[in-house]
C-alpha positions as CSV (number, residue, x, y, z in Angstrom):
1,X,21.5,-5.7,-16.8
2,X,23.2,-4.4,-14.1
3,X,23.6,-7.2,-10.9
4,X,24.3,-4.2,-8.4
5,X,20.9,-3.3,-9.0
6,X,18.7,-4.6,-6.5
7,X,15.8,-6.9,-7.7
8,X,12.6,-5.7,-7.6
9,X,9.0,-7.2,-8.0
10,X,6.7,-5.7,-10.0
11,X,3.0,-7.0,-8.6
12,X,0.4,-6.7,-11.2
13,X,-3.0,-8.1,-9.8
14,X,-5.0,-9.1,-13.2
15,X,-8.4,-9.2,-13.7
16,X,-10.9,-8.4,-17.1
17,X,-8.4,-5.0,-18.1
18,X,-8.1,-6.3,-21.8
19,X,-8.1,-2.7,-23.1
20,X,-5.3,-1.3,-20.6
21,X,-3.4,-4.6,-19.6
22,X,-1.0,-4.0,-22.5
23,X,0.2,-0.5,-22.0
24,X,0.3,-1.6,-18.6
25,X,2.9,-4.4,-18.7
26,X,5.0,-2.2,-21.4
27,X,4.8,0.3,-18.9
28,X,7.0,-2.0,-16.9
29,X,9.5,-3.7,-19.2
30,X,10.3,-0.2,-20.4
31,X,11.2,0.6,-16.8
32,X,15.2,1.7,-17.0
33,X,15.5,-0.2,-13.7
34,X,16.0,-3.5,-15.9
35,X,16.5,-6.4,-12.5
36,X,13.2,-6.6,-12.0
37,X,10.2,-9.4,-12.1
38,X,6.7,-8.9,-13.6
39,X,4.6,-10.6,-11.1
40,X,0.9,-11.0,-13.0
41,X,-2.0,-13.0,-11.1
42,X,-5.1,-13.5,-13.1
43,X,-8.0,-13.6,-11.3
44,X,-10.3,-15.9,-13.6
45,X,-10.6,-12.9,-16.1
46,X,-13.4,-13.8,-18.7
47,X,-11.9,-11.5,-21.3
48,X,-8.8,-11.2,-23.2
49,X,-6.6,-10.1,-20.8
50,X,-4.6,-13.6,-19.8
51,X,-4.1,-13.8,-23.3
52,X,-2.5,-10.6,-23.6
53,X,-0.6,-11.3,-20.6
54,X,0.6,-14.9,-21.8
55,X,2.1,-13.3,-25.0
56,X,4.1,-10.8,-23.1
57,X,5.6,-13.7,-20.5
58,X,6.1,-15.8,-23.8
59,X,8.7,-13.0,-25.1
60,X,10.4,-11.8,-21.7
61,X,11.5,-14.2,-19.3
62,X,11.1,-11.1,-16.6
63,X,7.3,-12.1,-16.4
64,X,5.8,-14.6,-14.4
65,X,2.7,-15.5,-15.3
66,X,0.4,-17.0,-12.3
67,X,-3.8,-17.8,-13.3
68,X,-6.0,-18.5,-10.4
69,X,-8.4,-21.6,-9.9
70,X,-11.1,-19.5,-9.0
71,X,-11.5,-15.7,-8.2
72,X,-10.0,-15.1,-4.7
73,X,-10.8,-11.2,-4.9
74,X,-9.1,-8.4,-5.1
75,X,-7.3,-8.3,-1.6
76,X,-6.8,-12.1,-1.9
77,X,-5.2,-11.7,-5.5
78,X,-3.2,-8.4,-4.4
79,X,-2.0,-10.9,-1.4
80,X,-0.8,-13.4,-3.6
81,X,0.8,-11.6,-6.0
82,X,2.9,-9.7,-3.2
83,X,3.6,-13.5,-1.3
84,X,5.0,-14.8,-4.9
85,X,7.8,-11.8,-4.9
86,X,11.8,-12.7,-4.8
87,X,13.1,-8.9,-4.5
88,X,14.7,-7.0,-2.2
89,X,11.7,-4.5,-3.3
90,X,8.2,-4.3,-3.9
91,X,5.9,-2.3,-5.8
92,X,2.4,-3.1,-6.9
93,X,1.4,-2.0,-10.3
94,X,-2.1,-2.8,-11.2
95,X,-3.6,-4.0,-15.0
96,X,-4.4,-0.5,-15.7
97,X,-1.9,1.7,-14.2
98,X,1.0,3.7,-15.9
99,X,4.4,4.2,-15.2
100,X,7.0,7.1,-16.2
101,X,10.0,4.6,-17.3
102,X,12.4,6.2,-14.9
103,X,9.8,5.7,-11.6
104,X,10.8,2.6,-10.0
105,X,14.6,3.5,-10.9
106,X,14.4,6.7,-8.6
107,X,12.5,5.2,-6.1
108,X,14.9,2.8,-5.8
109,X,17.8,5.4,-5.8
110,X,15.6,6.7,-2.8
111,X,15.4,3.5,-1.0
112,X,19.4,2.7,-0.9
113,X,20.4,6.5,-0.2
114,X,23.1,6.7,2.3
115,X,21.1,7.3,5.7
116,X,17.7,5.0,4.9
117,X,16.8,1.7,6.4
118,X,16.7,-0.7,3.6
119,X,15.1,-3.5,5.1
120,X,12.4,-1.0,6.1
121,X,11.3,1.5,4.0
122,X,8.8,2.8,2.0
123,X,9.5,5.3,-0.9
124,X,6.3,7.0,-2.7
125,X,5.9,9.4,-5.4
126,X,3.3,12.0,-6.2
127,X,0.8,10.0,-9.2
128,X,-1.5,11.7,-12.2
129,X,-5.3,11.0,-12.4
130,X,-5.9,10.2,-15.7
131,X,-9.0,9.8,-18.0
132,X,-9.9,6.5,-19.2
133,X,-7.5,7.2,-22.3
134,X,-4.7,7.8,-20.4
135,X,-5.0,11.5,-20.6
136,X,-4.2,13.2,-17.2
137,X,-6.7,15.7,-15.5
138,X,-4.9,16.1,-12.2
139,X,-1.9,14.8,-9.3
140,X,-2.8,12.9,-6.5
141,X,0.4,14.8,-4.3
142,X,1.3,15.4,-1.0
143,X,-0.9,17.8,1.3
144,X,1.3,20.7,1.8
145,X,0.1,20.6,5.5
146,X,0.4,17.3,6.5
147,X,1.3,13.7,5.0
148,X,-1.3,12.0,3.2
149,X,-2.6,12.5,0.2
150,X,-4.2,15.1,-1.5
151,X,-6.1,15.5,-5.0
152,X,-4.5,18.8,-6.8
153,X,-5.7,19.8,-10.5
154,X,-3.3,19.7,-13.1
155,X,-2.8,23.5,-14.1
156,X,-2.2,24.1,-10.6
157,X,0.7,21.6,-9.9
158,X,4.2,22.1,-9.5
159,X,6.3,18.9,-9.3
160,X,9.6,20.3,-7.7
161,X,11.5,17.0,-7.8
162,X,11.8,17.6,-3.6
163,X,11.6,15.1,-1.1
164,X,10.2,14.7,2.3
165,X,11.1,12.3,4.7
166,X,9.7,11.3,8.6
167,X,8.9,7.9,10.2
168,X,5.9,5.7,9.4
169,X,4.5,5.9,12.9
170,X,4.1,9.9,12.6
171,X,2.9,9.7,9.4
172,X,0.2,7.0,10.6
173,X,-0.3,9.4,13.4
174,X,-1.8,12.0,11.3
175,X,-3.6,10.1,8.5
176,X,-5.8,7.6,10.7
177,X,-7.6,9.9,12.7
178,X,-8.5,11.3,9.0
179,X,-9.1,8.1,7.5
180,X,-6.9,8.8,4.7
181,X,-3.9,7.5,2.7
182,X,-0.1,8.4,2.7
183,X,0.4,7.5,-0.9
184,X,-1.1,5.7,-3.4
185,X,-0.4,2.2,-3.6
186,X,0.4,2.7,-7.3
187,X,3.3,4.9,-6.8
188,X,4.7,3.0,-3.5
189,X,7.9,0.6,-3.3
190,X,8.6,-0.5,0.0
191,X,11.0,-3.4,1.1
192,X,9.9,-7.5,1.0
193,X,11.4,-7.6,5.1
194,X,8.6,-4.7,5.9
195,X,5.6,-6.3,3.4
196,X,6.7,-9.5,5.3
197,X,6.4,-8.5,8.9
198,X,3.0,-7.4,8.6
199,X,2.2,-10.6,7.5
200,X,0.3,-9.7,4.1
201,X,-3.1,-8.2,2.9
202,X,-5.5,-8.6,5.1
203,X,-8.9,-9.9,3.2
204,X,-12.4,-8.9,3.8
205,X,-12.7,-5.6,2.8
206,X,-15.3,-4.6,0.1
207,X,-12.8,-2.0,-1.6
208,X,-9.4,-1.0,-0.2
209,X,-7.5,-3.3,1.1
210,X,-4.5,-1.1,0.0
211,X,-5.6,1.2,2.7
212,X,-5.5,-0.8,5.4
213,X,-2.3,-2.7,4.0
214,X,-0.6,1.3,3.7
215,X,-1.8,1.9,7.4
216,X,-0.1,-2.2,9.0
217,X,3.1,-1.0,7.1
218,X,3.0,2.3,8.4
219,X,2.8,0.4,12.1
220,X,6.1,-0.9,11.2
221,X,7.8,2.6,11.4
222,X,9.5,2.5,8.1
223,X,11.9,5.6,6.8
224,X,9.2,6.9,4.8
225,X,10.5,9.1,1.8
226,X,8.2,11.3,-0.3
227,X,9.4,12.6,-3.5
228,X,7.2,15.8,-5.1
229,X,7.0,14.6,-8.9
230,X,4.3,12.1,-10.7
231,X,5.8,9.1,-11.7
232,X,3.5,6.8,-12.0
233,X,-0.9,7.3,-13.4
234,X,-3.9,5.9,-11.5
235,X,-6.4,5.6,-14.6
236,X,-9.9,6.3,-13.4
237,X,-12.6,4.5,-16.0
238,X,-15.9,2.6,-15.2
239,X,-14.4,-0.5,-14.8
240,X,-12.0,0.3,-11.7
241,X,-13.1,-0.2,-8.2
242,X,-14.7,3.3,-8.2
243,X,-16.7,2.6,-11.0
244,X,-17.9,-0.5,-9.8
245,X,-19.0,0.7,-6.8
246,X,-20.9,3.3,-8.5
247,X,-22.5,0.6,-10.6
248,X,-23.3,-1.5,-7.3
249,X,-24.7,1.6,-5.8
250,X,-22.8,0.6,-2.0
251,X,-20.9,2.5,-0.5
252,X,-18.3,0.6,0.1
253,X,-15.4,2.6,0.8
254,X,-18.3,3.9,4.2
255,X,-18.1,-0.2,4.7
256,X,-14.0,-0.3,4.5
257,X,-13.7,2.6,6.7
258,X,-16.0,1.0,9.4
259,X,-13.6,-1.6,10.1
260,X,-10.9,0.6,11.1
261,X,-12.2,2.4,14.2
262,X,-12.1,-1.1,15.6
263,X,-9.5,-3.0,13.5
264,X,-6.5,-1.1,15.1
265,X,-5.1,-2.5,18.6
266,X,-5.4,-0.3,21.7
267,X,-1.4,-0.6,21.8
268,X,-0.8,0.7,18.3
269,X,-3.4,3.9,19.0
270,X,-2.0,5.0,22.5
271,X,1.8,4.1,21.1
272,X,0.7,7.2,18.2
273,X,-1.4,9.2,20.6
274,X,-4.8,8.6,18.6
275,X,-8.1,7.6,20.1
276,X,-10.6,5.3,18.6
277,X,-13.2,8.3,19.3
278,X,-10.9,10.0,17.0
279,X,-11.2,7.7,14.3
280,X,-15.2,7.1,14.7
281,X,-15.9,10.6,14.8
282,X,-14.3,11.0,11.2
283,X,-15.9,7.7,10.2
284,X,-19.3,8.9,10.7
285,X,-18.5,12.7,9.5
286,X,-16.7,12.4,6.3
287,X,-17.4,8.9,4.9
288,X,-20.6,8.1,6.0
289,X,-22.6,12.2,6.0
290,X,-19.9,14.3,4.1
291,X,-20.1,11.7,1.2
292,X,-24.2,11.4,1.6
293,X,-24.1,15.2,1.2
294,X,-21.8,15.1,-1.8
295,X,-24.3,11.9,-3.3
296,X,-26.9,14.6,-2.7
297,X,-25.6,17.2,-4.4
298,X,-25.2,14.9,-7.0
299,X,-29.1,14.0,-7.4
300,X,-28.1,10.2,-6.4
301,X,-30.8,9.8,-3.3
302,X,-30.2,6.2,-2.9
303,X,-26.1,6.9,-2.4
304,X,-26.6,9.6,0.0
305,X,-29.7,7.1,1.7
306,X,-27.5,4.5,2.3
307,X,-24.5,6.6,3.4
308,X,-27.0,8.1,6.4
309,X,-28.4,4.4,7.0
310,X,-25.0,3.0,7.4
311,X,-24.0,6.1,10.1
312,X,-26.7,5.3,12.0
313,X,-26.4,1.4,11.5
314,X,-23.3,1.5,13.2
315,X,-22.9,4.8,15.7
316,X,-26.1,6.2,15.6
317,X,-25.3,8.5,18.5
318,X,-22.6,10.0,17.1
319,X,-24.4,10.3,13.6
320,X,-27.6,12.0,15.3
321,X,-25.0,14.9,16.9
322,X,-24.3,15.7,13.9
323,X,-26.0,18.4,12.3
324,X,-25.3,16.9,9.0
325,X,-27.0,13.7,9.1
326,X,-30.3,16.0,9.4
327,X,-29.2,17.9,6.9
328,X,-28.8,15.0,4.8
329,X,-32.2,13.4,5.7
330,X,-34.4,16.9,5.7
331,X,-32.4,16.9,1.7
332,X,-33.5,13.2,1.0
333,X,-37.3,13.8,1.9
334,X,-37.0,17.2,-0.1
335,X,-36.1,15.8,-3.2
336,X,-34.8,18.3,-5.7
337,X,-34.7,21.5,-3.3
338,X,-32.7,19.0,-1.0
339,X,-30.1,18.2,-3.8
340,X,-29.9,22.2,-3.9
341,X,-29.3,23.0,-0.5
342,X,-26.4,20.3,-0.4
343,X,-25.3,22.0,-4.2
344,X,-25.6,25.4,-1.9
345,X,-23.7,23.8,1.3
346,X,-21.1,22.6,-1.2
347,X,-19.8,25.6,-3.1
348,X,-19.7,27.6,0.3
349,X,-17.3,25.3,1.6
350,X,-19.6,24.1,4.7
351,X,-19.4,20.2,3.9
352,X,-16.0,20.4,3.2
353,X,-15.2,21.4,7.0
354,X,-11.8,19.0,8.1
355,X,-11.2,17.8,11.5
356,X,-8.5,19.6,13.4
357,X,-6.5,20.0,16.4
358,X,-3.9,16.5,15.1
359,X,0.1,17.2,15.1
360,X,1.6,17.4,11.8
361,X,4.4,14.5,11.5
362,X,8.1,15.5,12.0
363,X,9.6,15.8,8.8
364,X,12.9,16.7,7.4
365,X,14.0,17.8,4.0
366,X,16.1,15.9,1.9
367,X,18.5,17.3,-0.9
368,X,17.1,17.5,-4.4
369,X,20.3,15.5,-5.3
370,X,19.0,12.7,-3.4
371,X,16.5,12.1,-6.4
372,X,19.1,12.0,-8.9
């Protein structure tokens, strides 16, 4: 092991992933990036998985094994995973995740390049979508037009090995009007000085914390560094927070998204030119009637109900202006010729309609050597 390598803390939030906990903590010791610490919090799993995780911190002294009295949540487990890290540097790799073993190694590389504010930065990657086997079907990436992230499929991607690089605050600047992410947690290391000055997750949310954490570190104005090729895999499966909230049938991402167009300080928004009307416009718009449209489509009537309830439980003003919440209602009492019409509003692109008029962040472009 190298000691010029800078430590880093793996943060592996644990809870019932029997079936993917393993590849997911060899993942991680496979890493070439060897001074690192495996960081694993069970959260009161009722299956297998501390047992798999005990053998692994029985044979590597890199892996610190933590078990919780109780079950503390998701965002209180992701929290106390991230307040139990030593390194320099942070990245949080969850019980069902995968990782290319050279991905925390060039991040790294990226985070100590001549030029970049250690002590604040954050370094992402582009990430595969993968099947519940492990089998990729597509890259969350960069949006080419912007700097949040953006689903592409997998024939269609081209990981050029570039990187892109602008300040958190202009990145923030374009993704919260949108209500979207720059970067998936997954694939993000980012320094313990920045994870520390926002002062941890914040709990409460239903099911993405990560967000909101991605969005306080952004507020920081960090170096942010982006670089164009998948290193780590997000493994969508039933049990994951999207499956979950499937099986729940609540929307709770619509819930998570509520809080922000009044979680944000009236500092922070005019110091990044946004407007809370900006944020509860696309609230109400794309998570609350875009998504009852796409439940519609779908034939789930009960996910695209509540979706409409919860836009009019919270701005119904705003929600009645728009033409698609009586769109989505007319489809709800229509039954199957409703779940058509949204089918039909779908493949023409009409639902799909993005808000416009934001700044794209400055940017600059970084050497492909920079990743090497």
């Amino acid at each position: 092991m190298s000691l010029a390598q800078p430590l880093v803390s793996v943060c592996m939030p644990l809870y019932n992933t029997e079936r993917y906990v393993g590849d997911a903590i060899d993942g991680v010791l496979r890493q070439t990036h060897r001074n690192l610490e495996l960081i694993i919090c069970d959260n009161g799993s009722s299956d297998r998985s501390l047992e798999i995780a005990e053998r692994y911190a029985r044979e590597d002294p890199r892996v610190r094994l933590v078990r919780n009295r109780r079950n503390i949540g998701y965002a209180g487990n992701l929290h106390k995973a991230l307040s139990l890290a030593q390194g320099e540097f942070l990245i949080v790799h969850c019980a069902d995740d995968l990782s290319d073993p050279e991905g925390i190694a060039q991040l790294v590389t990226l985070a100590t390049s001549p030029g970049v504010d250690r002590e604040n930065v954050m370094v992402l990657s582009d990430s595969y979508v993968t099947d519940g086997a492990g089998v990729p079907t597509g890259v969350h990436g960069q949006r080419a037009e912007g700097f949040d992230t953006a689903y592409e499929p997998l024939e269609s991607y081209v990981g050029s090995g570039s990187v892109r690089r602008c300040k958190g605050r202009d990145a923030l600047a374009y993704a919260l009007p949108r209500l979207t992410i720059v970067g998936w947690l997954g694939a993000s290391l980012f320094s313990r000085k920045l994870f520390e000055s926002i002062e941890g997750v914040y709990n409460g949310l239903l099911y993405s914390p990560d967000l909101q954490m991605n969005y306080h570190l952004l507020s920081r104005d960090p170096d942010v560094l982006w670089v164009r090729r998948p290193l780590f895999s997000w493994r969508l499966h039933e049990g994951g927070q999207i499956g979950q909230a499937r099986a729940d049938a609540v929307p709770k991402a619509a819930w998570d998204g509520y809080s922000y167009t009044f979680h944000f300080p009236r500092e922070l928004l005019d110091a990044i030119g946004v407007t809370r009307e900006q944020i509860i416009a696309t609230f109400v718009d794309s998570l609350c009637l875009r998504k009852a449209l796409a439940e519609l489509g779908a034939g789930n009537l009960l996910f695209a109900f509540r979706h409409v309830c919860l836009g009019l439980a919270t701005y119904p003003t705003v929600t009645l202006r728009n033409a698609k919440a009586w769109v989505a209602m007319v489809g709800i009492l229509l039954g199957p010729f409703g779940v058509f019409l949204a089918r039909r509003g779908y493949s023409l692109g009409i639902w799909r309609r993005r808000l416009t008029g934001f700044a794209p962040p400055r940017e600059e472009a970084i050497p492909h050597s920079a990743t090497t």
